[in-house]
N, C-alpha and C positions, 0 to 999 in steps of 0.2 A: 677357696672356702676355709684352707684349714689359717690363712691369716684373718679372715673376718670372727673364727672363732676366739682366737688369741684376743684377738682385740673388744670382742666382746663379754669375755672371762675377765679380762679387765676390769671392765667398768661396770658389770654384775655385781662384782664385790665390793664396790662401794659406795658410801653413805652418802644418800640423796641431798647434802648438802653439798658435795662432791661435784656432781654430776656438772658435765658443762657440755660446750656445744658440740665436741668431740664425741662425747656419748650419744647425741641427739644422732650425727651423722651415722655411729656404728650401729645405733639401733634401727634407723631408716634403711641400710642395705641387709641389714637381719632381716626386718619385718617384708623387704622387697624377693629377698630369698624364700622365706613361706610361702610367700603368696602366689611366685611360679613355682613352687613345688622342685625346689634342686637341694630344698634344708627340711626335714622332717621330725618328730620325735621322738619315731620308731620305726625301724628299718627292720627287714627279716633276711637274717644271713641264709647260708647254702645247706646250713643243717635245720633249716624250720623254723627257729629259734628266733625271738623277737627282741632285738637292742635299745634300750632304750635310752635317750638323750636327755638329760637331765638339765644342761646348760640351753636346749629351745624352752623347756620353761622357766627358767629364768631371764633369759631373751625379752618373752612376752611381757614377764612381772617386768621388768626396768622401763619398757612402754609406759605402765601406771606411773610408775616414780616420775618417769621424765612429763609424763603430759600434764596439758592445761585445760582447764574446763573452755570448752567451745562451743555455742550454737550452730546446729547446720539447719539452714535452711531446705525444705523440699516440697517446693509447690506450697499450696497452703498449710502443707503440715513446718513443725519443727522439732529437731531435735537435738538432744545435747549430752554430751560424751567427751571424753580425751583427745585433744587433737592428735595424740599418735593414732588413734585409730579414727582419723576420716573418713567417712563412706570413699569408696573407693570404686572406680568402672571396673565391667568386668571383658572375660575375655570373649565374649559369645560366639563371634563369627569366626574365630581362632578357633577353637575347642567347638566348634558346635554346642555350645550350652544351651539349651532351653532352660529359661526361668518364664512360666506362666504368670501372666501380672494377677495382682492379688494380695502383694503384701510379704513378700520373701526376702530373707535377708542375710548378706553373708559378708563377714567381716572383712580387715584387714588382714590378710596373715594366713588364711584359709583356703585351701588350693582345691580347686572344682577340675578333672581329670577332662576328657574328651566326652563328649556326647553325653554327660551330667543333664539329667532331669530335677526340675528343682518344680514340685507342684504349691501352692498358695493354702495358706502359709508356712513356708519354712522357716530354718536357723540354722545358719551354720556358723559358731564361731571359730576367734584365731585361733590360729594352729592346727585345727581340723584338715585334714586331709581324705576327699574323696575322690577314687579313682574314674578310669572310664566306665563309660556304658552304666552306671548306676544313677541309682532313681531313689530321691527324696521326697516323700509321699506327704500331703497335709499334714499341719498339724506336724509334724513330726523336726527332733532337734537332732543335730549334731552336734554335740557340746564339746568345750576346748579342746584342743587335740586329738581328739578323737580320731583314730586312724578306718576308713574304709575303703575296703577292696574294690575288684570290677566286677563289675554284674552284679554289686549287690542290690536290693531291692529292701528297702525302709519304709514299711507302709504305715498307715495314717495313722497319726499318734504315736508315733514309734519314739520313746524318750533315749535316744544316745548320750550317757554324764560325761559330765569331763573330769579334767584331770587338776583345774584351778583352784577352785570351789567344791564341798571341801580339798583342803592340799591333799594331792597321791601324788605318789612315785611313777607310776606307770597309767597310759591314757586305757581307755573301751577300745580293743583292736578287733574289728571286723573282717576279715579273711573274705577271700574274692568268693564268690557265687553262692552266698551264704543269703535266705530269705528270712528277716523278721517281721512278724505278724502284728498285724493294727493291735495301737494301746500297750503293746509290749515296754519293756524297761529293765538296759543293760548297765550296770554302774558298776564303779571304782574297781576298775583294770582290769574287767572281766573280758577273758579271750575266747571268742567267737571262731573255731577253725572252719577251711572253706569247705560251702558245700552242704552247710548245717541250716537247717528250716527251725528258726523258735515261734512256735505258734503264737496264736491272737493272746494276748495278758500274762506272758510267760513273765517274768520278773527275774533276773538274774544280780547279785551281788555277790561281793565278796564273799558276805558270810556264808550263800546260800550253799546248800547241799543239794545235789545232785542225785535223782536216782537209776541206775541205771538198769534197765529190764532186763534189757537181752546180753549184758555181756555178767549179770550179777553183780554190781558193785555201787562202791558210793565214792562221787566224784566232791573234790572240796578244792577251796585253794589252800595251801601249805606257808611257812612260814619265809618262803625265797619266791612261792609262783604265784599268782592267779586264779580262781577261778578261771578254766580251760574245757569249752564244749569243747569234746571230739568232732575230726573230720566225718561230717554227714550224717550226724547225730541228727535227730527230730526230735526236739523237745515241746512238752507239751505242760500247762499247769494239771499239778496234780495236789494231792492230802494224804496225812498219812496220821494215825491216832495222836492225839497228846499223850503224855504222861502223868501221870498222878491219879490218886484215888478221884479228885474231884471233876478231874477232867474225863475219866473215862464215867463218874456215872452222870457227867451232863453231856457226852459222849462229842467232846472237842476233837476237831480237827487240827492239822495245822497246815501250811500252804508248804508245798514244797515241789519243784520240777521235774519234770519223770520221764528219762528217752525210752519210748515207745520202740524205738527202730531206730534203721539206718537207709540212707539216700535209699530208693529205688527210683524206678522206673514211673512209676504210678505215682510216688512224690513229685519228682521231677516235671509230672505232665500239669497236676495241680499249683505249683510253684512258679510256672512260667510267663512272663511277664507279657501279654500282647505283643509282638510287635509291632500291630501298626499304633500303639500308643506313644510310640518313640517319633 
């Protein structure tokens, strides 16, 4: 691994007049490393801490550079896209994947963990990473990079951003046994720790402010971190006055996310996934 990285620091850096078939090869054992899951673009060391790989996205970005506009045929449908990213088979009988037919889709580059539920229609693109035992509910994306734990559970409409479009530094990392709520929407490098329930249309961003009940505080991301729900937070949407003369006599709100609590028991019971749905 650490000579596939070399060699693809290489040819990351340069200009796509550059590029030749050497890069085509380095980027093909890149793009084959994502997609079983042995190259990632955020790892979490022994102290919690989450690493993040700078050079897997630019990996993906050289994919664009290098590819050529191609039709794929499917059935009577078509579609068209970069031939570095080809539809690709997946692992199903390996990993036990269930995908429900329906119209789900998951790129090149994008590594589905053991026993991955994928229900009609999903999205998972490259670079995403989803562990075992988790469930991609309708409707609901995993967008580039995006890092998700086991047992998580993404239910319908659930928006996961990535980390391509707009450019960040750091992906949406989802912590194992963590439940977000239908229509929910987590963006740009917000850290989701395990164990945390974000209710039905909770909205999470960078900018967003956090509020927290029971411990007194206001949670934000800082100028080196993230936005960071706490371990087994329950967030829920909440309001909180505007400011101004004008605002309080037409007596404005403004939307903002409020932890209610933390994991119980009584959470845990409501949160829990069927399993004969598995």
């Amino acid at each position: 691994m650490n000579a596939l990285r070399e060699r693809l620091s290489h040819h990351v850096e340069r200009p796509q007049s550059e590029l030749d078939a050497d890069s085509r090869a380095v980027f093909e054992l890149f793009i084959e490393a994502l997609t079983a899951g042995t190259l990632r673009i955020a790892t979490r060391d022994g102290a919690g801490q989450w690493q993040v790989d700078i050079l897997v996205k630019q990996g993906i970005l050289l994919g664009f550079k290098l590819g050529q506009w191609e039709h794929f045929p499917a059935g009577p449908l078509e579609f068209s896209d970069k031939d570095t990213y080809a539809p690709r088979a997946l692992p199903l009988a390996a990993r036990n994947i269930r995908i429900v037919p329906g119209g789900s889709s998951v790129r090149p580059g994008a590594y589905l963990g053991h026993n991955v539920t994928l229900m009609p229609p999903a999205y998972v693109n490259v670079g995403a990473y989803v562990d075992d035992d988790s469930m991609v509910d309708s409707h609901a994306l995993v967008g580039s990079c995006a890092q998700i734990g086991k047992r998580v559970h993404l239910s319908a409409a659930v928006q996961i951003g990535g980390v391509l479009e707009p450019i960040g530094q750091a992906p949406v990392i989802i912590e194992d046994d963590v439940f977000v709520g239908g229509g929910s929407g987590i963006y740009e490098g917000t850290l989701v720790r395990e164990r945390s329930v974000i209710a039905a249309g909770t909205i999470l961003t960078r900018g967003t402010r956090v509020y927290d009940l029971v411990q007194g505080r206001v949670i934000a991301a800082t100028a080196k971190g993230p936005l960071e729900i706490p371990a087994g937070a329950v967030v829920v949407p909440g309001s909180r006055p505007a400011r101004g003369d004008f605002a309080q006599a037409e007596g404005l709100q403004l939307y903002t996310p409020v932890i209610i609590k933390y994991r119980d028991e009584r959470t845990d019971a409501s949160t829990t996934l069927e399993e004969a749905l598995r």
